[in-house]
N, C-alpha and C positions, 0 to 999 in steps of 0.2 A: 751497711744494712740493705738487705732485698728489700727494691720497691715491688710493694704486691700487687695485684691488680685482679680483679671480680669481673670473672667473665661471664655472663649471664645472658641467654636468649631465651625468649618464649617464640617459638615457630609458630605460625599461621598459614593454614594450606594444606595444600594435601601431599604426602607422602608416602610414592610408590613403592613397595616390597616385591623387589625382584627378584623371583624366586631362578632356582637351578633351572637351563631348558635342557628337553630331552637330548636323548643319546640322538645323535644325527645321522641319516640314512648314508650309507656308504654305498656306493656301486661297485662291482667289482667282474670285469670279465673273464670264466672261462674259455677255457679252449678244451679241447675234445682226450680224455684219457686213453681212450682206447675207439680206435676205427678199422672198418674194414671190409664185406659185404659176407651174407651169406647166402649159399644157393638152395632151390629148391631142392636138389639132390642130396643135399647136408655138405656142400665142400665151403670151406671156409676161408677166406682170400685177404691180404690185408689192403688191400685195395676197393676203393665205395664204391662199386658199380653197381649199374639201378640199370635192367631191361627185363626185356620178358620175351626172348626168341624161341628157341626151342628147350632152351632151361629159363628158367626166374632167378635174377639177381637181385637182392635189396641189400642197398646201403645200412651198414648202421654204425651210428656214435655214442659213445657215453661222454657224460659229464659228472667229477665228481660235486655233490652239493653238500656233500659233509657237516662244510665249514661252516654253513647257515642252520643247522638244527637250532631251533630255539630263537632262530631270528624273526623278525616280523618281516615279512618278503613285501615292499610296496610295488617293484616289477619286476618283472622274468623276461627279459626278450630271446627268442631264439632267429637268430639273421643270417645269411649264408647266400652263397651261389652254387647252383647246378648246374655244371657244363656238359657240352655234347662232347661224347667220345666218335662216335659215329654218326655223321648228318647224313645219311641216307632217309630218301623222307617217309615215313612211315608216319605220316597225320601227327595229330597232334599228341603228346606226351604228358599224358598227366600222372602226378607224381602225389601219392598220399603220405603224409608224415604222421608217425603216432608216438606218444609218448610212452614207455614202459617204465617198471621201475628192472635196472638192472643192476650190475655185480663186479663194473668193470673192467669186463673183458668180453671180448668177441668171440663167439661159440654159436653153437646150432642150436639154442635152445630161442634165439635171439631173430631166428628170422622168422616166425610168427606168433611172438608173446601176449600177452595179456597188455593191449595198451588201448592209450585212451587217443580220437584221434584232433590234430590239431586244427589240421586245414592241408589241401593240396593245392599243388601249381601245374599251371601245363605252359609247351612251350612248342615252339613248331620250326627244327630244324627242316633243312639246311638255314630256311629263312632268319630262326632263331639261332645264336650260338650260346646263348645262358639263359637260365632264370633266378632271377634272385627273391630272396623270401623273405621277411619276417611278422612273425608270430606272437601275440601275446600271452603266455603260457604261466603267470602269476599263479593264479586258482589252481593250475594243474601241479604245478613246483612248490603251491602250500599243504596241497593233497600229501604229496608222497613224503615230504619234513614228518608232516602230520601223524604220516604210518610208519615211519622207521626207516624210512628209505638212504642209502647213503649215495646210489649214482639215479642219474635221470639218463635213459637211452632213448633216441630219435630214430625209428624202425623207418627207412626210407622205401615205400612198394611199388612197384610199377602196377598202375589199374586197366592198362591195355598194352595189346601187342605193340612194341614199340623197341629202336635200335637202342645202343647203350650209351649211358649217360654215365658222369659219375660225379664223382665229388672230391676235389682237388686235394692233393695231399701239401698246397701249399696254402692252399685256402680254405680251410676246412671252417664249416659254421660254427658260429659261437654263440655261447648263450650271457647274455648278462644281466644281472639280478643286482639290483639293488635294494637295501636292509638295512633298516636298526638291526647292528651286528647284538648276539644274547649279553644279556650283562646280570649275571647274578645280583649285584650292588641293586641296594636299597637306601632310601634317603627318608628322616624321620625330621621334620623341623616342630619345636615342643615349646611349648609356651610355659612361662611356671606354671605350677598348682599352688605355689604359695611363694610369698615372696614380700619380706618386710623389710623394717630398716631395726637394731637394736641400740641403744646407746647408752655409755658408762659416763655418767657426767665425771666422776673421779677414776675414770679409767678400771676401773674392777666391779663392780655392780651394775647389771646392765639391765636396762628395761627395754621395751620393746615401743620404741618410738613412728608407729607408721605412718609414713609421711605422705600417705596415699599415692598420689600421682609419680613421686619420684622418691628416690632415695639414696642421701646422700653419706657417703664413703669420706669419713677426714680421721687423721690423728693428731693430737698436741699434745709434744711430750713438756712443752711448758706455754705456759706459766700451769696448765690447768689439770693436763694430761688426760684429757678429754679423749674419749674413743668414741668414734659411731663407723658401724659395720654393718652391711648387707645380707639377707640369709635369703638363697632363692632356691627351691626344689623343685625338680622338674621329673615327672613321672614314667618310668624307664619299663615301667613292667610289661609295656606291649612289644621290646626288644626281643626276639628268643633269647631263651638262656646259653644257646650255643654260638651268637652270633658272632664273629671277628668284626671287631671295630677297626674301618680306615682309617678317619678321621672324626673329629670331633671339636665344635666350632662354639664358641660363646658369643654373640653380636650383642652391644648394646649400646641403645641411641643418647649420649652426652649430653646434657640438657646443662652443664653449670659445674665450670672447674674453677682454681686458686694458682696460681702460678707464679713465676718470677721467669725472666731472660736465658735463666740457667736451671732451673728449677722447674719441671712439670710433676703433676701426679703419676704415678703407677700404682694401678691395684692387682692386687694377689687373689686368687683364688683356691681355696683350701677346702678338700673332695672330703665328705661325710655320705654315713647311709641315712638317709631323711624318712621319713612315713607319710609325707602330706601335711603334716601337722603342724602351725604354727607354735612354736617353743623357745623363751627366751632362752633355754639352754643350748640352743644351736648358733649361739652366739660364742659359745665357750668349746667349742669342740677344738680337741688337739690339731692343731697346724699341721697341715699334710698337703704340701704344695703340689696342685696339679696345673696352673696355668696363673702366665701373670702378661700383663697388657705391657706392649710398648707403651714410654710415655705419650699422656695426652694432651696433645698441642692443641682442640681445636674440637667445636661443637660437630662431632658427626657423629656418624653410626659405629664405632667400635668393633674391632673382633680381637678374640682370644682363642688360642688353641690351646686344648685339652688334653691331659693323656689319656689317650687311650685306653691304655694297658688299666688302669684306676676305673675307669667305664666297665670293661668287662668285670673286671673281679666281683663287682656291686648283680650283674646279672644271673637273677636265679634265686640272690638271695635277699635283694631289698628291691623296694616295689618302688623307691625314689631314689635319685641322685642329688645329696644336697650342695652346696654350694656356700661358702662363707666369704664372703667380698674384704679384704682387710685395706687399707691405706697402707703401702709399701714407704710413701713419700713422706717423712713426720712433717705438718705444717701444713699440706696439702692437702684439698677435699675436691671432690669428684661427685657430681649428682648424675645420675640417667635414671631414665623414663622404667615406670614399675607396668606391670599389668594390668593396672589399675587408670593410665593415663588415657587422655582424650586420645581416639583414633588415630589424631592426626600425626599422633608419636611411635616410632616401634617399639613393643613392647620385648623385653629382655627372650631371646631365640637361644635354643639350643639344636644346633645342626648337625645331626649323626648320619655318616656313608657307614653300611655295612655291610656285610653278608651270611650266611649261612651256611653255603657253599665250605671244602676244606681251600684255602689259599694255595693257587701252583695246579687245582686239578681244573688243566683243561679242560681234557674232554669229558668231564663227568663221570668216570667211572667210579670215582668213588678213592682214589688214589692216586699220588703223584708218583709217577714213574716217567718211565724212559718216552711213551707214548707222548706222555704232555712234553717234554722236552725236543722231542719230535717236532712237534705242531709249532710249538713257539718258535725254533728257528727255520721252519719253512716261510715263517712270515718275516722274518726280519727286517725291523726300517721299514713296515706296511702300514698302513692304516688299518684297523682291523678292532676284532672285540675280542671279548674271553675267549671264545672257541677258538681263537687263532692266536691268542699268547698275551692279549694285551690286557694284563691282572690288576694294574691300578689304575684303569678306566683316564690313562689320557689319549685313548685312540690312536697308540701308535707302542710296535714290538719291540724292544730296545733291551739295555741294560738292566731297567730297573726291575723291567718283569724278570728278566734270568733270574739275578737276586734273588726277587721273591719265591719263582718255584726252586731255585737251589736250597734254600732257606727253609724248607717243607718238605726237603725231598722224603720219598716215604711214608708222608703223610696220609692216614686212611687204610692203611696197612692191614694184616690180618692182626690180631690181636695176641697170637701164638708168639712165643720168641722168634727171630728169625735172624738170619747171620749179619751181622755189622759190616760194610764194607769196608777193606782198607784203604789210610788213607791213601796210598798210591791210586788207589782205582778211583777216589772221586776226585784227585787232580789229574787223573786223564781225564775223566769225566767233564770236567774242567775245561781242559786244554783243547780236548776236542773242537768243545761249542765255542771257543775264542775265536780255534784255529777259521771253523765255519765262516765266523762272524767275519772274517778278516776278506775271507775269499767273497762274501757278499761286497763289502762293500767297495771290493776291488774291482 
């Protein structure tokens, strides 16, 4: 015969609820996509030379920023060195930088564009042989996210007659931005809107026993056969109705379980559509397992995972998610903290990730295609956000996101019939991004 044993605390104190922190800023340096200079006569060199003799040369570079649309930009730096090509001395050499928005590529449209300016340098060969820069350029690199922009170009001008300088093609300036990368993912944590305890003194007749402060979850299939069961609904209607659920968490604080050495509690939880409304008939709702607790060893905070899949179906069309607590363990009882308990207890949480967003689109156009599969393996093994491939928000491009936009692929599609690929072609398709993956990590 199990010796039993009543484990019972009342907490005193306070108790911190540590919620999720933000998405954390990432840094990430570019390097220059396209360099080269343009002259005042319209000749176009791949080479960044900056003078002003008997023609005008200006340097120019682009950087793509793409990858940051949507991101919070905390800083922009732009840092570099200008060297002297020719120290012949011709006073001193000042150099203005302006930022434009470009396309790219080096062309003639590029050596006197619409730009904003940064700041200039001067430097004074022979005595000088470089100058080195850097620029805070945030506000300007929020500006053009802001406008559509997809590259940032640094129009380098010489503002006096001066011999030629240029800009190393082994050292070419870099910009580097650091960002909360965009993260479509949304996080809802929900407290019930109602939430009792029911109980069947002879296991079929149930009344509604609220036990205010906590509520306790037991079965006894003998002598008495006694049932007491949980009902907690938590209000779901501020979810869109099209949202994908990541995940979905149940937390609850243990206030007083029944146990033996080999024996702990497990409770079940069994998904209904609720109204808000206190109803001892939500005690009898048909069993439809959506999550059930590890056993419980031990007075703390609890969590359960949810199905998902059960979460969605309810949006759109019920304004609650109900919840039925049952005792999995016969002989075993389980109490935690209701909504109704002193502060200093957590009161029963439901933790919903989701999004809005279709799953797999990158970069937002509105469908998963070859583009987002692009994107995703240019990052590979990066640290990085959505726009760069990372879909279940653990800050890094891998496996599991391929998964998921292969698993979508086509997603957001037009709505017309449109030809099914063979599967031959989506196991190259396949093979392909393995073979990628392989040479990355080689």
């Amino acid at each position: 015969m199990f010796r039993f044993a009543l484990i019972v605390a009342w907490l005193v104190g306070l108790v911190v609820l540590v919620c999720p922190s933000p998405e954390a800023a990432q840094a990430q340096v570019l390097d220059p996509v396209a360099w080269g200079s343009v002259s005042s006569s319209g000749d176009v060199s791949s080479t960044g030379w900056i003078y002003d003799t008997s023609v005008e040369k200006r340097a120019i570079i682009e950087y793509d920023i793409s990858g940051f649309a949507g991101s919070t930009i905390s800083t922009a730096v732009l840092g570099g060195t200008i060297y002297v090509n020719n120290s012949a001395d011709t006073g001193d050499r000042i150099i203005q930088l302006g930022l434009y928005s470009g396309d790219g590529l080096v062309s003639v449209a590029d050596y006197d564009p619409s730009r904003a300016n940064v700041g200039s340098v001067s430097y004074h060969p022979p005595i000088d042989s470089n100058v080195s820069f850097s620029f805070d350029i945030a506000s300007q690199i929020r500006a053009m996210l802001s406008s559509g922009s997809d590259y940032a170009g640094i129009n380098f001008t010489p503002m006096n007659f001066q011999a030629p300088s240029l800009l190393s093609s082994g050292d070419y300036p870099t910009l580097t931005i650091e960002a909360v990368p965009f993260s479509p993912w949304r996080d809802a944590e929900l407290t019930p809107a109602v939430d009792f305890q029911a109980t069947a003194a002879d296991g079929v007749n149930f009344v509604v026993t609220d036990g205010g402060e906590s509520i306790n979850v037991a079965r006894f299939t003998w002598p008495t056969g006694e049932d007491r069961r949980g009902v907690l609904e938590f209000d779901i209607s501020g979810i869109p109705s099209d949202a994908t659920i990541g995940s979905a968490r149940l937390e609850l604080e243990v206030r007083a379980i029944t146990a033996s050495p080999s024996s702990y509690p497990i409770l079940d939880f069994h998904g209904f559509a609720g109204n808000g409304q206190r109803d001892v008939s939500d005690a009898t709702v048909p069993f439809n397992l959506v999550g059930r607790s590890d056993p419980i060893t031990e007075l703390a905070i609890v969590g359960i995972d949810l199905s998902t899949d059960y979460i969605e179906s309810l949006l759109g069309s019920a304004t609650h998610l109900g919840l039925l607590a049952y005792q999995y363990t016969d002989g075993r009882q389980t109490s935690f903290a209701t909504s109704e308990a002193p502060s200093f207890f957590d009161p029963p949480t439901l933790i919903l990730e989701y999004i809005t967003e279709i799953m797999g689109d990158v970069d937002l156009s509105g469908q998963v295609d070859d583009d987002d599969l692009s994107l995703l393996l240019a990052h590979w093994n990066q640290a990085a956000g959505w726009r760069q491939g990372d879909l279940n928000r653990d800050n890094t491009v891998n496996d599991d996101d391929l998964s998921l936009l292969l698993a979508n692929w086509g997603a957001g599609g037009p709505p017309a019939p449109q030809p099914v690929p063979e599967p031959a072609t989506f196991v190259l398709l396949t093979a392909g991004a393995l073979g990628l993956m392989r040479r990355r990590r080689s």
